[in-house]
C-alpha positions in Angstrom: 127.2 62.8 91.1 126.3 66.2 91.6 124.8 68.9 89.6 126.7 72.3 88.2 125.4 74.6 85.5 129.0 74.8 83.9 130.2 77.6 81.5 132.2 75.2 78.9 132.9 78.0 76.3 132.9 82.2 76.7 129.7 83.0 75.9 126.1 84.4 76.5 123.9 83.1 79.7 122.0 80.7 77.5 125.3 78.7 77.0 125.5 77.7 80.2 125.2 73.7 80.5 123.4 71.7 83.6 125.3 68.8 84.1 126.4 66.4 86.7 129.8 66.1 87.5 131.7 63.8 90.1 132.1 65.0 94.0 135.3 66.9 94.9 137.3 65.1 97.7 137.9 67.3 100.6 141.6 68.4 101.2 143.5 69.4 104.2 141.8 72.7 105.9 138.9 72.1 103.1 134.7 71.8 103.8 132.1 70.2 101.8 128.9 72.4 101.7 125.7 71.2 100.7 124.4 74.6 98.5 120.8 75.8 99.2 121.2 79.1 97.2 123.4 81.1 95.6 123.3 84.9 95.1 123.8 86.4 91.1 125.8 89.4 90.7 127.5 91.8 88.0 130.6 89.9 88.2 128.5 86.5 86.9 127.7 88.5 83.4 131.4 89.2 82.9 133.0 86.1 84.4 131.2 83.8 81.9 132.1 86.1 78.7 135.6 86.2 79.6 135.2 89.6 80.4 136.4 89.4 84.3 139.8 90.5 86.1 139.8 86.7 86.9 139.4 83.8 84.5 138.8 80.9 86.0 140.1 77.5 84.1 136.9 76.1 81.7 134.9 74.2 82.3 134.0 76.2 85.6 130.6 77.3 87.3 129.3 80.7 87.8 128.6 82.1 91.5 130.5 83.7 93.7 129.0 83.9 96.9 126.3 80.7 98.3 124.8 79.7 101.6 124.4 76.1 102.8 125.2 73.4 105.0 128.5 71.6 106.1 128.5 67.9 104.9 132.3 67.0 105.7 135.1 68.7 106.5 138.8 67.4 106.3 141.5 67.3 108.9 142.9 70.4 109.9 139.7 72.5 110.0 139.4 74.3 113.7 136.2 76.6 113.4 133.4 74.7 111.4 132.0 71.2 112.0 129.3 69.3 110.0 125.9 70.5 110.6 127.0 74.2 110.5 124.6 76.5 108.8 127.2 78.9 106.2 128.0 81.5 104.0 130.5 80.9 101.6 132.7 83.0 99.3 133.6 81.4 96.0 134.6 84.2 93.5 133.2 81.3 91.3 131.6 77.7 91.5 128.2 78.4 93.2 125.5 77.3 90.7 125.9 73.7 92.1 124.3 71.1 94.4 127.6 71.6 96.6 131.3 72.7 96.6 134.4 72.1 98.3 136.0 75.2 99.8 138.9 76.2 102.2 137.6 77.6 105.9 138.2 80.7 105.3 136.1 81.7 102.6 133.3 80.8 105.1 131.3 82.7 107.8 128.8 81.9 110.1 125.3 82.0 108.4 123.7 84.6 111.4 120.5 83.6 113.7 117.6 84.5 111.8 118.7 84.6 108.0 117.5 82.6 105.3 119.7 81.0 103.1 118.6 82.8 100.3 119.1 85.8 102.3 122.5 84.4 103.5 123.3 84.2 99.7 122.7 87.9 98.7 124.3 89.2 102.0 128.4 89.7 102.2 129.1 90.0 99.0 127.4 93.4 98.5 126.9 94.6 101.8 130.5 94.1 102.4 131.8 95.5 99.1 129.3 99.0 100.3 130.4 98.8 103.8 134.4 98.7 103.2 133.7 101.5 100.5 131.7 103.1 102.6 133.9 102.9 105.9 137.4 102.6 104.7 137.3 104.0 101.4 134.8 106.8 101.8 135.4 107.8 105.3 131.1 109.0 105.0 130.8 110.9 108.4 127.0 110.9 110.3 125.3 114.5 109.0 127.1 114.1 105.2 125.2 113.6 101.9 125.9 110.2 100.2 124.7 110.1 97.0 123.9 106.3 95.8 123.9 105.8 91.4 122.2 102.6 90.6 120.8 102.3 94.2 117.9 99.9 93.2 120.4 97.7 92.1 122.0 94.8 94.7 125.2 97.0 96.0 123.0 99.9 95.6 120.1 99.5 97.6 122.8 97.9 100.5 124.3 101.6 100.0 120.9 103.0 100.8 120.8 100.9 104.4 124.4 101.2 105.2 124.1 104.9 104.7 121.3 105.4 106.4 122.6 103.2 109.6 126.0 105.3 109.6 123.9 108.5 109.8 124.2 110.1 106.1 121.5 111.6 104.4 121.0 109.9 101.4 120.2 110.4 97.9 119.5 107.6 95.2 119.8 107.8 91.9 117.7 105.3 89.9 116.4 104.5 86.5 112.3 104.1 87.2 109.3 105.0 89.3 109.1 101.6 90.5 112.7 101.7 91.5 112.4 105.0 93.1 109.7 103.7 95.4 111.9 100.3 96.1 114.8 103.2 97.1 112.9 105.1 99.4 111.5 101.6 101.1 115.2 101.2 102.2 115.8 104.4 103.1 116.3 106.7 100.4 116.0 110.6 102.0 115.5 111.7 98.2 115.2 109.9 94.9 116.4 111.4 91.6 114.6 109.5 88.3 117.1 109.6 85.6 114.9 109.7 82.9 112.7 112.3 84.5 114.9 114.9 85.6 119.0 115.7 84.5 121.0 114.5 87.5 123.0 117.5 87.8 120.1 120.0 87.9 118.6 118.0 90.6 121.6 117.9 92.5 122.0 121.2 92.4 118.7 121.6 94.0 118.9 118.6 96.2 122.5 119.4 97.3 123.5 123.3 97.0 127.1 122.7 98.5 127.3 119.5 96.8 127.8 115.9 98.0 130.1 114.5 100.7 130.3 111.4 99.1 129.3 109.5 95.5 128.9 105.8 95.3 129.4 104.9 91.8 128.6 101.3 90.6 127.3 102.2 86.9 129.9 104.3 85.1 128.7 105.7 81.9 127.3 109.1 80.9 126.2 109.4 85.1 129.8 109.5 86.5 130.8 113.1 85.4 127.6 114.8 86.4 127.8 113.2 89.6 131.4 114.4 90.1 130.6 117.6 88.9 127.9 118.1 91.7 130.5 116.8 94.2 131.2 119.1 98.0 134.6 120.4 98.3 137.0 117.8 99.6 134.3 115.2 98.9 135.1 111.1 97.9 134.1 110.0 94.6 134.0 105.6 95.2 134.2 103.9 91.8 132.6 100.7 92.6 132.2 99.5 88.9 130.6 100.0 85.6 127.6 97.9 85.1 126.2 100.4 82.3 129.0 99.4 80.4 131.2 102.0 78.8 134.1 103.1 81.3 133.8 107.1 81.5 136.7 109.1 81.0 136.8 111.5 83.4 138.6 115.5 83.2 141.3 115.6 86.0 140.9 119.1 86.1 137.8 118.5 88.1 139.1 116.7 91.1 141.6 119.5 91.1 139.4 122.2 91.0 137.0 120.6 93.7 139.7 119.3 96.0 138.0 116.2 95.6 139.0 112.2 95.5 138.7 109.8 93.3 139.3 106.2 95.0 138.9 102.5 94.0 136.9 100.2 95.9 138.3 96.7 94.7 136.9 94.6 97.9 138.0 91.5 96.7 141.7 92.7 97.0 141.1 94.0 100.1 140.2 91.2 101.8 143.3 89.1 100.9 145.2 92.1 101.9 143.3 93.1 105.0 141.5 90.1 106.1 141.5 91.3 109.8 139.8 94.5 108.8 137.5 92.4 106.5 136.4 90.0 109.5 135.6 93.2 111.8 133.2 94.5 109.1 132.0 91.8 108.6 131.0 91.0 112.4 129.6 94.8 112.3 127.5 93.7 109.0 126.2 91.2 111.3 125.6 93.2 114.2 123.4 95.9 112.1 121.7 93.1 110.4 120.9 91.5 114.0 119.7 95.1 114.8 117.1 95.1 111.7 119.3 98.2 110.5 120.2 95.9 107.2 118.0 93.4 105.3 118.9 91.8 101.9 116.0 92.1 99.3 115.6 88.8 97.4 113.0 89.9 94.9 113.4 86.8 92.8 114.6 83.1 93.4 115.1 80.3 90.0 115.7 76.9 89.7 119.6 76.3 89.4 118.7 74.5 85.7 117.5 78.7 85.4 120.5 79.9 86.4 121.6 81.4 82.6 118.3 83.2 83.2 118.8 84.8 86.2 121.9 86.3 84.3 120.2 87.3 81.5 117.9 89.4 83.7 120.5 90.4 85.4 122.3 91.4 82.1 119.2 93.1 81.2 118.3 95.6 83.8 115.3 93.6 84.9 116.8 93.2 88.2 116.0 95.0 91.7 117.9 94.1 94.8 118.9 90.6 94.5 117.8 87.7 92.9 118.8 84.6 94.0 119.7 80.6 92.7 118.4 77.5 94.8 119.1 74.5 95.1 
């Protein structure tokens, strides 16, 4: 049998149940990975309240990206072999002793990362790094300005910014997380309950920004496209405030501005060449100690539902991580 902390009904964190369930069998082009952590992310609050763009069929586990070890693999498989160290890419189904998986939601766990590490890597440092790159087209000597950058996607922002040659600006919510942002990176730091955004900005950024990364949404999205450079990129990454901002048009007509969508989940089943080059670039500036994953907390897996409630809660910086 093997262990899952199943969501059974829509609901809160704390209905999550630990229980063990039979072993998958492994199908044609399909692994078995033994789970050694799993990394918690925004999508985990909304998946388990029905809230996601996906709903997987009940019961189901949380989780949506893991690292571990190859147990079995069936036939067909042509790049993995038992024994390989791994990350995988669920969407869901990571809060588990183990899972079965097709080979190409895997890659390569690199030389030198943890598996807790390998847990809270692709997931947002690939979701930055395509908005970043493909999406955001941020040039070396532009201003990036980061919302919610002590968050996980945020503070990868910070590095990924940094690495690609922007200066960079974070926006966070305390002093503690304004020291966390400048740790990885941060040029400046704006404290939203200290000073208005805008103001700052205007200070911070005369000519405006080249670029805003946006993964809150609420009351913070029009200031920051207000204090946006002509012709800048405006990334909407997602809205873990809560409320979905309703934003004038007017203004990215009258500052020749863009507003773009950064859904990296579609893009990789639509790109999944591009997806594997950033993805060996990720691993290349992690190799070169440009990129780091901050795990600032690990639970139990029978604490999973906890880690979601901080999570849910804003109690969160960087990552935090479930173990197996």
């Amino acid at each position: 049998m093997v262990k899952v902390l199943n969501c059974k009904a829509y609901g809160p964190p704390e209905s999550l149940v630990l229980e063990d369930v039979p072993p998958a069998a492994v199908g044609r082009g399909e692994v078995r990975v033994k789970l050694h952590a799993a990394g918690v992310n925004f999508p985990d609050v909304l998946i388990i309240q029905g809230k996601y763009q996906f709903k997987p069929e009940l019961p189901f586990a949380p989780g949506g990206e893991a690292a571990g070890v190859i147990t079995e693999v069936g036939e067909k498989v042509e790049n993995y072999s038992p024994g390989d160290k791994v990350i995988v890419m669920t969407g869901w189904g990571a809060f588990a002793e183990e899972i079965v998986v097709s080979e190409d939601r895997l890659a390569a766990l690199p030389p030198g990362m943890s598996f807790e590490e390998g847990s809270a890597f692709l997931l947002t440092y690939a979701t930055s790094y395509h908005a970043l790159k493909q999406r955001g087209r941020l040039q070396e000597g532009e201003t990036l300005l980061v919302l919610g950058a002590a968050g996980g996607v945020g503070l990868a922002t910070v590095e990924l910014g940094k690495a690609m040659g922007a200066r960079v600006i974070a926006g966070v919510s305390t002093d503690e997380k304004a020291a966390i942002a400048k740790a990885h990176g941060a040029d400046e730091v704006i404290v939203y309950g200290r000073e208005k955004l805008r103001d700052r900005l205007k200070e911070l950024a005369p000519t405006g920004v080249d670029v805003v990364y946006d993964p809150v949404g609420g009351d913070f999205s029009e200031q920051a496209l207000r204090s946006i450079a002509w012709k800048g990129r405006f990334l909407v990454i997602g809205f873990a405030s809560g409320p979905i901002p309703s934003i004038p048009l007017n203004l990215a007509l009258l500052k020749g501005c863009e507003i773009v969508g950064v859904f990296w989940g579609a893009f990789t089943a639509r790109e999944p060449d591009v997806h594997r080059e950033n993805v060996s670039e990720l691993v290349q500036l992690f190799e070169a100690e440009k990129i780091r994953p901050m795990v600032s907390k690990t639970y139990p897996l029978a604490e999973g539902g906890q880690a979601i409630r901080d999570m849910m809660d804003r109690k969160v910086t960087g990552k935090v991580v479930v173990t197996m």
